[in-house]
Backbone as JSON, one array per atom type, in Angstrom:
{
  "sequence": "XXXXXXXXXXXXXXXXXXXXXXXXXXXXXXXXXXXXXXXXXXXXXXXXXXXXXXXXXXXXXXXXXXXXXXXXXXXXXXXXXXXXXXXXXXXXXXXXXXXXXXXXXXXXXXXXXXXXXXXXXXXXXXXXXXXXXXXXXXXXXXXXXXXXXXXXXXXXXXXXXXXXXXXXXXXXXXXXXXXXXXX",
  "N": [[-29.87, -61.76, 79.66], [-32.96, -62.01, 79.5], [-36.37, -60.99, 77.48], [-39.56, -60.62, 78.31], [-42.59, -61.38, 76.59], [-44.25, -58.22, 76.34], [-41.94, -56.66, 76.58], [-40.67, -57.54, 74.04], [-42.4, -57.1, 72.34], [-42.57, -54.07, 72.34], [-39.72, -53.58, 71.65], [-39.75, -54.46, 69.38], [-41.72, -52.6, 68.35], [-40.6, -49.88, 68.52], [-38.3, -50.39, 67.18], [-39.27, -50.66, 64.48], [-40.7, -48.17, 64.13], [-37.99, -46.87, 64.18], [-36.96, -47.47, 62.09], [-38.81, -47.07, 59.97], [-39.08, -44.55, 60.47], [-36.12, -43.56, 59.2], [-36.42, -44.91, 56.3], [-38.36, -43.16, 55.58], [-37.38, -40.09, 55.26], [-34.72, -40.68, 54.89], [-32.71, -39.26, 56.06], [-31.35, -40.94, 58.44], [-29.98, -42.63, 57.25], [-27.2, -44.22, 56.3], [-24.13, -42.28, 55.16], [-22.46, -42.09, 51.62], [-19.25, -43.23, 51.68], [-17.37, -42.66, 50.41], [-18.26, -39.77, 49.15], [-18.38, -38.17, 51.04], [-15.75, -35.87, 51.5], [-16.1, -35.01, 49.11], [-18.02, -33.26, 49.48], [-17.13, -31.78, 51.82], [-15.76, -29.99, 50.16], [-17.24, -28.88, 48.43], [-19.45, -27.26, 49.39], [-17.72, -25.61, 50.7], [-17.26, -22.18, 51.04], [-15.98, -20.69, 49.03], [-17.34, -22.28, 47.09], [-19.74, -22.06, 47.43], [-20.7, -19.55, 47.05], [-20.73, -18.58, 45.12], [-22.7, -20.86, 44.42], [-25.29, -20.34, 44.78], [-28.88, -19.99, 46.31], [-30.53, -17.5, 45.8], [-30.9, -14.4, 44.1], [-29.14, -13.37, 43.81], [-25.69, -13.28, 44.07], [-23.19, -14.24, 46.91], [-20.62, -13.16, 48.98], [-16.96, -13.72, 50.87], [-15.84, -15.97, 53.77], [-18.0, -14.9, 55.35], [-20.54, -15.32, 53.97], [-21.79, -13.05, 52.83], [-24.54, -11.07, 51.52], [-23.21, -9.76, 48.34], [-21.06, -7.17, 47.71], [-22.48, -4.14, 46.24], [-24.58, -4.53, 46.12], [-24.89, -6.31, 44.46], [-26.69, -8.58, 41.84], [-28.16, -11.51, 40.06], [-29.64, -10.96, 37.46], [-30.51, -12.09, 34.01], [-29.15, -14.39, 32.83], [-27.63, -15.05, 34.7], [-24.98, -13.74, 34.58], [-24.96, -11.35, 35.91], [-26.73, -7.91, 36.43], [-27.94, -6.23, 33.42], [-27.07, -3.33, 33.09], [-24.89, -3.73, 35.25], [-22.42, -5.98, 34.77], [-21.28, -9.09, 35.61], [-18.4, -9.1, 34.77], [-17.7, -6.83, 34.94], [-15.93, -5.88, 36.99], [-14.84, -8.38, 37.67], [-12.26, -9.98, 36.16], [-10.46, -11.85, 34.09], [-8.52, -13.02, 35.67], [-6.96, -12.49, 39.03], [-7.17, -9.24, 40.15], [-4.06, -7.4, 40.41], [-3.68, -6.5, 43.06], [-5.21, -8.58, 43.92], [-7.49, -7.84, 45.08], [-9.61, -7.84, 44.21], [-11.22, -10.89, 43.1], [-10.69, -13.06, 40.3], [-11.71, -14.87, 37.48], [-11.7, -17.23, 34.35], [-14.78, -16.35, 32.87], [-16.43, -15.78, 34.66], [-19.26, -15.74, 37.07], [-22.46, -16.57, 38.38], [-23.75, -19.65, 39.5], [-26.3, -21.36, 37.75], [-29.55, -21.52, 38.82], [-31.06, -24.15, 38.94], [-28.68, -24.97, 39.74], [-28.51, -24.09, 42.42], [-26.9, -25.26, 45.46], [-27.29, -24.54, 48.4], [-28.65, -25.17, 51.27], [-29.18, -28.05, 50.87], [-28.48, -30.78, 52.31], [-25.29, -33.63, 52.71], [-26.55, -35.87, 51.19], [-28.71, -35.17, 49.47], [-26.99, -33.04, 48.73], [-25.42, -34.52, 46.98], [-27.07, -36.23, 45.09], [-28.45, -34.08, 43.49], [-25.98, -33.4, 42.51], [-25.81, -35.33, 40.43], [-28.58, -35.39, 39.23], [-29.38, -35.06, 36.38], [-31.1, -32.91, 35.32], [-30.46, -31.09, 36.56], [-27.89, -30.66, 36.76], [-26.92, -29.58, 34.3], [-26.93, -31.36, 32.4], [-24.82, -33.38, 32.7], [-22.84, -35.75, 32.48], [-21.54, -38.31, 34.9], [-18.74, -38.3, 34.41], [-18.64, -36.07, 32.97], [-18.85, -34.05, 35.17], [-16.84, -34.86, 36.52], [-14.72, -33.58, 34.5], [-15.49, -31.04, 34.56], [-15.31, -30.55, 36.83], [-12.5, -30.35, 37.18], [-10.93, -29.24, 35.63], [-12.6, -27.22, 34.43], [-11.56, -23.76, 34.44], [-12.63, -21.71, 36.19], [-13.72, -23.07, 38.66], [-11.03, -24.35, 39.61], [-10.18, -21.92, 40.55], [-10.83, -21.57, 42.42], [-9.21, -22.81, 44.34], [-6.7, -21.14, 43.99], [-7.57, -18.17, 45.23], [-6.41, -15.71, 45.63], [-5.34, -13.17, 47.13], [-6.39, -12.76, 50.96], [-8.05, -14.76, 51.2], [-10.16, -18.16, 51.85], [-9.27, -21.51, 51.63], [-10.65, -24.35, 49.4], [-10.95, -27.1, 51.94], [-9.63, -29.53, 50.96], [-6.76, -30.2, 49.1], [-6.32, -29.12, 45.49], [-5.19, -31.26, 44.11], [-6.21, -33.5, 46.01], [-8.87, -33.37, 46.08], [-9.31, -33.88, 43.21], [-8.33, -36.62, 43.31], [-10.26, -38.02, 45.13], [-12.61, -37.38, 44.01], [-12.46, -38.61, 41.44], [-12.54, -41.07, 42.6], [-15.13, -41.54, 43.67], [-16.23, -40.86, 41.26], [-15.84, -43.57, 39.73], [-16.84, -45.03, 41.16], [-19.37, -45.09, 40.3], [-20.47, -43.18, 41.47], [-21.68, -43.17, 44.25], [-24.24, -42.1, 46.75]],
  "CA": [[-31.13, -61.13, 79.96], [-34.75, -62.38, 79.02], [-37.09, -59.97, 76.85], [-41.13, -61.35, 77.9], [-43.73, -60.84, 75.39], [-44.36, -57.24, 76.2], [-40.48, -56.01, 76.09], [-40.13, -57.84, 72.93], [-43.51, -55.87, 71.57], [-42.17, -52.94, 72.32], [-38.87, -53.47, 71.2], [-39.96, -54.37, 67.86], [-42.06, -51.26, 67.78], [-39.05, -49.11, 68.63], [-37.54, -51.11, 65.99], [-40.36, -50.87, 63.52], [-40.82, -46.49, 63.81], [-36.94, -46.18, 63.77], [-36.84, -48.06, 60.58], [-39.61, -46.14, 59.15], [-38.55, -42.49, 59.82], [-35.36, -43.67, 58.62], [-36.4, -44.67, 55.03], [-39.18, -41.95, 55.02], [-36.65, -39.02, 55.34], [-33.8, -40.94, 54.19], [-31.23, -38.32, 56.19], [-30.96, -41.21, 58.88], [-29.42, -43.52, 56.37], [-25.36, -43.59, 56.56], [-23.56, -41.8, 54.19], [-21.26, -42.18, 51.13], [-17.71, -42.21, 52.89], [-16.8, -41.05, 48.61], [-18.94, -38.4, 48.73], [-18.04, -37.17, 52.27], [-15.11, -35.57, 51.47], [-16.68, -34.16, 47.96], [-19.22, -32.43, 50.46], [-16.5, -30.96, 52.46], [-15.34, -29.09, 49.45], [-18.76, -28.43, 47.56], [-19.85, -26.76, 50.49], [-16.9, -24.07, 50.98], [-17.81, -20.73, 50.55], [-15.45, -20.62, 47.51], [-17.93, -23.05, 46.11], [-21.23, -22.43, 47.74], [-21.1, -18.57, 47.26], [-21.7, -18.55, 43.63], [-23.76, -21.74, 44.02], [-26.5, -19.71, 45.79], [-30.51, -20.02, 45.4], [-30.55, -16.37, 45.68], [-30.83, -13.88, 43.13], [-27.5, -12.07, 44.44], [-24.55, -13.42, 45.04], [-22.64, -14.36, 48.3], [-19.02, -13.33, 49.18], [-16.67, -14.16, 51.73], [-16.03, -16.68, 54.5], [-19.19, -15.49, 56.16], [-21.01, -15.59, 52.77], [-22.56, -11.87, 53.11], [-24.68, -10.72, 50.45], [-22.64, -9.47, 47.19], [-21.37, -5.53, 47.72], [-22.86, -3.08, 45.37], [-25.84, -5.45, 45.7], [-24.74, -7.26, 42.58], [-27.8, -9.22, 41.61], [-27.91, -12.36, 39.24], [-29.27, -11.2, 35.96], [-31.5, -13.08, 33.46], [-27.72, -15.12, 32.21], [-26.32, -15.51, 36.17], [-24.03, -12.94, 34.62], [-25.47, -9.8, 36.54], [-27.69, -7.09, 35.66], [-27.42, -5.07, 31.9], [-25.88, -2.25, 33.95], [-23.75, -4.01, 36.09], [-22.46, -7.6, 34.58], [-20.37, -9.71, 36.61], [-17.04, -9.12, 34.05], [-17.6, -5.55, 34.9], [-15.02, -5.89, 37.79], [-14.19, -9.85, 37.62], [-11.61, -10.39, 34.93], [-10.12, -13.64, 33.57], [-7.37, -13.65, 36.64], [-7.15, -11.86, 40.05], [-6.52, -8.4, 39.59], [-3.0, -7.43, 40.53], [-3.66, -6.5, 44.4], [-5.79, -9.71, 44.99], [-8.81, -7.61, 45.86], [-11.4, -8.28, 43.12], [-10.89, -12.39, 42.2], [-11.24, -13.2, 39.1], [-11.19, -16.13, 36.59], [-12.7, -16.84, 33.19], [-16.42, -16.99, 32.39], [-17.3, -15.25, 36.22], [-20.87, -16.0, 36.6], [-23.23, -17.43, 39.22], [-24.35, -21.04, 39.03], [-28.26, -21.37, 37.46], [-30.62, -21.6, 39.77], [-30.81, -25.44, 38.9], [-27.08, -25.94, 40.44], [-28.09, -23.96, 43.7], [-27.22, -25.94, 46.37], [-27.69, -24.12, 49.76], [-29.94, -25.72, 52.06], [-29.2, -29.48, 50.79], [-27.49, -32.08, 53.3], [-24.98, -34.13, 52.02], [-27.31, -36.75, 50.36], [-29.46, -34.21, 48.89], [-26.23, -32.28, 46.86], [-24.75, -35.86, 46.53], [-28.37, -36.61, 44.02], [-28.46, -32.64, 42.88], [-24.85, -33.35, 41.25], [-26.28, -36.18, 39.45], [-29.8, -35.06, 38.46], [-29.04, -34.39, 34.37], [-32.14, -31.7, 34.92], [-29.92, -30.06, 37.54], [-26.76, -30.2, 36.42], [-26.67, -28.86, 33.21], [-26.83, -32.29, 31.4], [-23.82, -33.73, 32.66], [-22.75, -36.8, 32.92], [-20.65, -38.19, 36.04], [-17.09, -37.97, 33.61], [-18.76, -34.57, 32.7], [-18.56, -33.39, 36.29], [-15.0, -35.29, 36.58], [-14.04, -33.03, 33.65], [-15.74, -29.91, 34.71], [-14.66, -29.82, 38.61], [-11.33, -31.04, 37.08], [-10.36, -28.64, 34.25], [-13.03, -25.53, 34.65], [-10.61, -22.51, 35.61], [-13.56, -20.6, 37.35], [-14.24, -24.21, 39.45], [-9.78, -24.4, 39.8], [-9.79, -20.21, 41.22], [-11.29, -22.0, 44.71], [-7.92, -23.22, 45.04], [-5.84, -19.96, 44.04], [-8.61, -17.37, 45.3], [-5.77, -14.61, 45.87], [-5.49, -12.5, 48.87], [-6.4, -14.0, 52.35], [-9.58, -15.68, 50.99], [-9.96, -19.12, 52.56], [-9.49, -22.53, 49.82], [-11.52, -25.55, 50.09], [-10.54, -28.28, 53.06], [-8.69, -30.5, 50.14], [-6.05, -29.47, 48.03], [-7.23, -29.43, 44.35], [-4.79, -32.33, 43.61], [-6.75, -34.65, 46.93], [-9.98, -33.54, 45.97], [-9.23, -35.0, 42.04], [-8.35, -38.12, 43.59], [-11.52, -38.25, 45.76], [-13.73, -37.06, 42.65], [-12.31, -39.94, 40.51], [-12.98, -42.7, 43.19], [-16.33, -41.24, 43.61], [-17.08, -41.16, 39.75], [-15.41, -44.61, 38.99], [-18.0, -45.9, 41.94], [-20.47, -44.94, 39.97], [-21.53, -41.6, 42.28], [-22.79, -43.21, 45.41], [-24.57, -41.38, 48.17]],
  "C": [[-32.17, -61.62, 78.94], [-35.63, -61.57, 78.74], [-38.57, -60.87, 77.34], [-41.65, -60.51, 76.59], [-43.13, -59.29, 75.29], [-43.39, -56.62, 75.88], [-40.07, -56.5, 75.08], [-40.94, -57.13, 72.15], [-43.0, -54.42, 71.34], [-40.53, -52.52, 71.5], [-39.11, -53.09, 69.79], [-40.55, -53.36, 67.41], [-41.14, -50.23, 67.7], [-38.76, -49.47, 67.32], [-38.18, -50.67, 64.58], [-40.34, -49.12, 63.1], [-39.55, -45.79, 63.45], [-36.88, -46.33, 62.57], [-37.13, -47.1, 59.7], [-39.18, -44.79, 59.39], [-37.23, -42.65, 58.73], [-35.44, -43.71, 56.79], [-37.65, -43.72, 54.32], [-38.29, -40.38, 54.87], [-35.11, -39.21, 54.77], [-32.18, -40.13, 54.88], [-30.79, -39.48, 57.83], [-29.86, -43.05, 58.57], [-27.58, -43.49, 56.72], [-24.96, -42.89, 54.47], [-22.5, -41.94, 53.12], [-20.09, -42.38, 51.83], [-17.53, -41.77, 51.45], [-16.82, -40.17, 48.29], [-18.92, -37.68, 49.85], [-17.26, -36.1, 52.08], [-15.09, -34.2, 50.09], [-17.36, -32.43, 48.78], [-18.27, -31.48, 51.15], [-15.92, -29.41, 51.42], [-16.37, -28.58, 48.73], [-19.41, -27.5, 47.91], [-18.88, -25.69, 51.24], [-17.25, -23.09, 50.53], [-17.2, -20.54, 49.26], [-16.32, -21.44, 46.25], [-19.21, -22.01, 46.08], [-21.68, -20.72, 47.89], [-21.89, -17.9, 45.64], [-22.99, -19.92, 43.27], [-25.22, -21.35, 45.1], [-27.99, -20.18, 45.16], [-31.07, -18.43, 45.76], [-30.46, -16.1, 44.41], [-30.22, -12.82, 42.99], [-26.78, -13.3, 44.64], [-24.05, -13.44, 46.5], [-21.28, -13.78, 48.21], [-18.54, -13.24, 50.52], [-16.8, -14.88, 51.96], [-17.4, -16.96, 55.22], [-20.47, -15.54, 55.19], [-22.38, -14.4, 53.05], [-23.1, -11.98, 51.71], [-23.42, -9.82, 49.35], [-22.25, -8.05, 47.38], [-22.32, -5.26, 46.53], [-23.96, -3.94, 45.05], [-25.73, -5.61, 44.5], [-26.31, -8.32, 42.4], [-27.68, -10.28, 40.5], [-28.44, -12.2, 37.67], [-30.14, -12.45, 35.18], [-30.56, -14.52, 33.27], [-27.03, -15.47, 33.15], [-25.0, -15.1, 35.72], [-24.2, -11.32, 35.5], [-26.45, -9.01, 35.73], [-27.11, -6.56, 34.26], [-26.46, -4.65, 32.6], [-24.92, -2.58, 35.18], [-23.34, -5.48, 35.7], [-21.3, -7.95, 35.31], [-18.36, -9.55, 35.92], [-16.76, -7.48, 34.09], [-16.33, -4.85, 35.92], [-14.52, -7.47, 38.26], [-13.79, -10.22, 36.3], [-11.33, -12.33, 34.82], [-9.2, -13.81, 34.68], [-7.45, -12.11, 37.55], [-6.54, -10.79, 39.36], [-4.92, -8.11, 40.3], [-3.38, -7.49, 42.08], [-4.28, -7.79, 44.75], [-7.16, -9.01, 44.9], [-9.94, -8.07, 45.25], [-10.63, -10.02, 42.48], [-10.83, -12.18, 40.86], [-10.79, -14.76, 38.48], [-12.22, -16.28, 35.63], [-14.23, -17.41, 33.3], [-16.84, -16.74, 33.84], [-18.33, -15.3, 35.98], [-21.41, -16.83, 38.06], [-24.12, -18.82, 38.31], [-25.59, -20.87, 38.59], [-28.34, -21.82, 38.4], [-30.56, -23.44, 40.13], [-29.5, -26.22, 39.87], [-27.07, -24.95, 41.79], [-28.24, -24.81, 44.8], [-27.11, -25.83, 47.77], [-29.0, -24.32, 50.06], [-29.87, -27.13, 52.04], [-27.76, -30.11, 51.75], [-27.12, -32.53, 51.85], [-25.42, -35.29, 50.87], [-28.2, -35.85, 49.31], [-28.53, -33.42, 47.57], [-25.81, -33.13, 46.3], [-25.71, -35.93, 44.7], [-28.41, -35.85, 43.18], [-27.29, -33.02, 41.78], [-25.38, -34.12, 39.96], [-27.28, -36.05, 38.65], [-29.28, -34.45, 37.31], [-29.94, -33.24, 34.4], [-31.68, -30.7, 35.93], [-28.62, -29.48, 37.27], [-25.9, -29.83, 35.12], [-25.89, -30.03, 32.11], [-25.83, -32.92, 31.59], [-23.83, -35.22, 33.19], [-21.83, -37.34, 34.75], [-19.19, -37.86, 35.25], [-17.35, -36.68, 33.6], [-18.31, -33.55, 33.85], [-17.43, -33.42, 36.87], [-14.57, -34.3, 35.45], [-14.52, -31.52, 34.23], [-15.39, -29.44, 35.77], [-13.21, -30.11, 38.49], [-10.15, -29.97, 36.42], [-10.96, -27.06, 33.86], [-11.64, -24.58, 35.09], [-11.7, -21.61, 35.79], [-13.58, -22.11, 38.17], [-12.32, -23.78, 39.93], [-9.71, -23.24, 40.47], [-9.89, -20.74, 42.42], [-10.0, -22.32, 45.01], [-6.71, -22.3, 44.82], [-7.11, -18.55, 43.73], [-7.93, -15.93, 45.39], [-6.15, -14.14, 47.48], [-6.01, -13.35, 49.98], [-7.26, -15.05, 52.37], [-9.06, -17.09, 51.0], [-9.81, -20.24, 51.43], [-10.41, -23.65, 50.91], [-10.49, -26.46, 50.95], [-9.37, -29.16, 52.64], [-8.01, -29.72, 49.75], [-6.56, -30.17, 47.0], [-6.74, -30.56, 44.25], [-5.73, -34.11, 44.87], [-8.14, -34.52, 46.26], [-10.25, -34.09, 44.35], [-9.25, -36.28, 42.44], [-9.85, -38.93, 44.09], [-12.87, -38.43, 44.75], [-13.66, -38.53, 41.86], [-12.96, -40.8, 41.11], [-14.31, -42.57, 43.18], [-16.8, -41.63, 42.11], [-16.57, -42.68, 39.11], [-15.98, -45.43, 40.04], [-19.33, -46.15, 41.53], [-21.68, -43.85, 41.15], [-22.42, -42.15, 43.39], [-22.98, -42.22, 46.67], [-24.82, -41.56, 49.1]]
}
């Protein structure tokens, strides 16, 4: 098949506006495959309930607000009169019902990442003014070795874990950070 003039004009405009939304919005770009799999777990409620941009807490699967309207607190430890260690110890309590693990706390504001596509938390991890100065090893050591980050994968009682098991999503993390963190 033979394009004249005009169907080649047009093509190229086609051609020309896809282009451009593409690197004006950037979300029709392709994606990491390294950081796909990151995303799947970053993005579990076990993650993404303390990584809120609220000034409450989430809990659960369906990531309800916080009971006893817990609130975040100048420290993203809770209010004076109610701090987050007030019923979240260093390890689940015996029944399961209240989690726990050390240093309970909601993410700063800086590390909330509800609302960002995968390219968007991909950048967020990396931004040093977001992520609390860290390097990429830093974030290999901190999603690696934290035990409040490690609880997502023994959350107690029926509560759901991330997609990976901790030991796949190390592997994934590494290849990612020894790629040099592409998105």
């Amino acid at each position: 098949m033979t394009l004249n003039s005009a169907s080649k004009a047009r093509w190229l405009m086609a051609l020309t506006v896809f282009i451009t939304a593409a690197l004006t919005n950037g979300n029709a770009l392709a994606q990491s495959p390294l950081f796909e799999p990151l995303y799947e777990v970053l993005t579990h409620p076990r993650c993404m309930n303390c990584h809120t941009v609220t000034d409450f807490p989430r809990q659960g699967d369906e990531r309800r607000r916080h009971d006893q309207l817990v609130v975040r607190g100048a420290d993203n430890h809770g209010a004076p009169t109610l701090q987050c260690s007030a019923c979240h110890q260093d390890e689940n309590v015996a029944d399961d019902a209240v989690p726990g693990a050390p240093h309970w706390a909601l993410a700063p504001l800086s590390m909330g990442w509800e609302g960002l596509d995968e390219r968007g938390l991909c950048n967020a991890l990396k931004d040093t003014s977001k992520n609390g100065n860290r390097s990429l090893e830093d974030l290999f050591e901190h999603m690696t070795k934290d035990e409040l980050v490690l609880w997502g994968w023994t959350p107690g009682s029926n509560r759901t874990t991330p997609p990976l098991s901790q030991t796949d999503f190390e592997e994934a993390l590494k290849a990612w950070v020894e790629a040099g963190g592409p998105c």
